[in-house]
N, C-alpha and C positions, 0 to 999 in steps of 0.2 A: 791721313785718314779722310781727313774734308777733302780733300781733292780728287781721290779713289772715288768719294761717294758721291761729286758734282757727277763724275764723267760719267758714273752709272744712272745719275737723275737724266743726264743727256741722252745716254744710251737708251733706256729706257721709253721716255718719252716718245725717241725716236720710233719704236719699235712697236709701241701700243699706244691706243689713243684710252689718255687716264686725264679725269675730269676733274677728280679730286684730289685731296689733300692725304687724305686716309688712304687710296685707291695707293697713289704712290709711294706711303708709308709703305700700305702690303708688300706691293714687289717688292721692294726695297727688303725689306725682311727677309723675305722668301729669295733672295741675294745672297742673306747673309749679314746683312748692315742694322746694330740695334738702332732705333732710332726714336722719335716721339715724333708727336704730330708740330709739339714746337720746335725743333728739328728740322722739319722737312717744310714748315712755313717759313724759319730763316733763310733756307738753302735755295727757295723758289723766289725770296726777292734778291736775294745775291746773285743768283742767275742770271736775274732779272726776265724769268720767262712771264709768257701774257698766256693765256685762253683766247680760241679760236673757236669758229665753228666747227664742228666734225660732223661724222656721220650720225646719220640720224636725228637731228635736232639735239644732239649732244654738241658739248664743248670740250675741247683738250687742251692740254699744257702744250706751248711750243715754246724752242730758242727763236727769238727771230737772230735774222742776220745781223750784223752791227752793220749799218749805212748812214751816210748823211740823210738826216728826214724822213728815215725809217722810222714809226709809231704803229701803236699796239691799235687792233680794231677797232677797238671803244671808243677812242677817240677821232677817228675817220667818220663812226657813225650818228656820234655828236654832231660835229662837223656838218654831215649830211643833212641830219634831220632839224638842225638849229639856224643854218644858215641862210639867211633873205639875198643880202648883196655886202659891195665891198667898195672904196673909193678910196684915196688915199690925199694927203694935204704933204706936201714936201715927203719927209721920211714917216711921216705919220701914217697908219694903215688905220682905216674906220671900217667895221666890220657891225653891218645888221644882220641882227637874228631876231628872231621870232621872239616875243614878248616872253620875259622871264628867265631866259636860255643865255643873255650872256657872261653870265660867269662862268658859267659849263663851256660855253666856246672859252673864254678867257685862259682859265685852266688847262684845256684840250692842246688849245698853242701854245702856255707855257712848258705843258707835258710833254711837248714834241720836241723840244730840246733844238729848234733853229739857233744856229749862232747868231743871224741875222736880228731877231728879236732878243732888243732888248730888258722888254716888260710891257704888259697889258694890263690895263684899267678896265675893270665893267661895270656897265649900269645895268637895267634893266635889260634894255633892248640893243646897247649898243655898247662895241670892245675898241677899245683904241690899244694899238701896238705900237710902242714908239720902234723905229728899226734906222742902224746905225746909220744907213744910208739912202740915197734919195732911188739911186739903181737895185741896192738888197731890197729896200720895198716893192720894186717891178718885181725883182727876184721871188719874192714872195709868193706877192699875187699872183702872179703866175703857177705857182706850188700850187696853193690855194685853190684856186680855180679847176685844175686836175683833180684835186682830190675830191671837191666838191660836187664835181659835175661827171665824175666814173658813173 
């Protein structure tokens, strides 16, 4: 039955741009599928789908793809709006952001799930990444830098 009603959260989604939690319950019903709102907020982190922008200054549920270094927009725009510059010490990556904002970078790169990174430390203004290697760190930065500067 859970699996019947992933492939219709899939299908669904696909099909309509639905913002909510409730929204998706509806269909869902109107399917045929009893369900609760605690239900259908299990079944969207099981997914693991994120919120996108849509039409109209609405948001929607999406699957993203599974890829290496594929992350949800929220934290791209973290990212974006928190990031000053970047330097790195052997496999160590140092990362400035803007006053207050580094543990939200912190989090953003532990949430992006690089194999490369091992773990991030933050202060105020600044994230150190240790990363296993002296080449994965270029690898990084390099990532980094793309995403930052789209």
């Amino acid at each position: 039955m859970k699996r019947r009603r992933h492939e219709k959260i899939i299908e669904l989604i696909e099909r309509y741009d639905i913002e909510t939690q409730d929204e998706l319950a509806d269909r869902l019903i109107r399917e045929g599928f009893q369900v609760t709102q605690a239900t259908v907020s299990r079944d969207i982190r099981e997914l693991k789908l994120s919120k996108v922008p849509g039409s109209k200054g609405r948001q929607k549920y999406v699957l993203l793809p599974p890829q290496e270094h594929q992350m949800a927009q929220k934290y791209v725009g973290i990212l974006r709006e928190a990031f000053v510059s970047m330097d790195c010490a052997q496999n160590i990556l140092v990362v400035k952001t803007v006053s207050g904002m580094a543990m939200a970078v912190g989090a953003a790169l532990d949430s992006i799930g690089w194999k490369e990174i091992v773990g991030c430390i933050a202060g105020d203004d600044t994230v150190m990444c240790a990363i296993r290697t002296v080449e994965e760190t270029k690898a990084v930065m390099a990532e980094l830098e793309k995403i930052v500067r789209r």
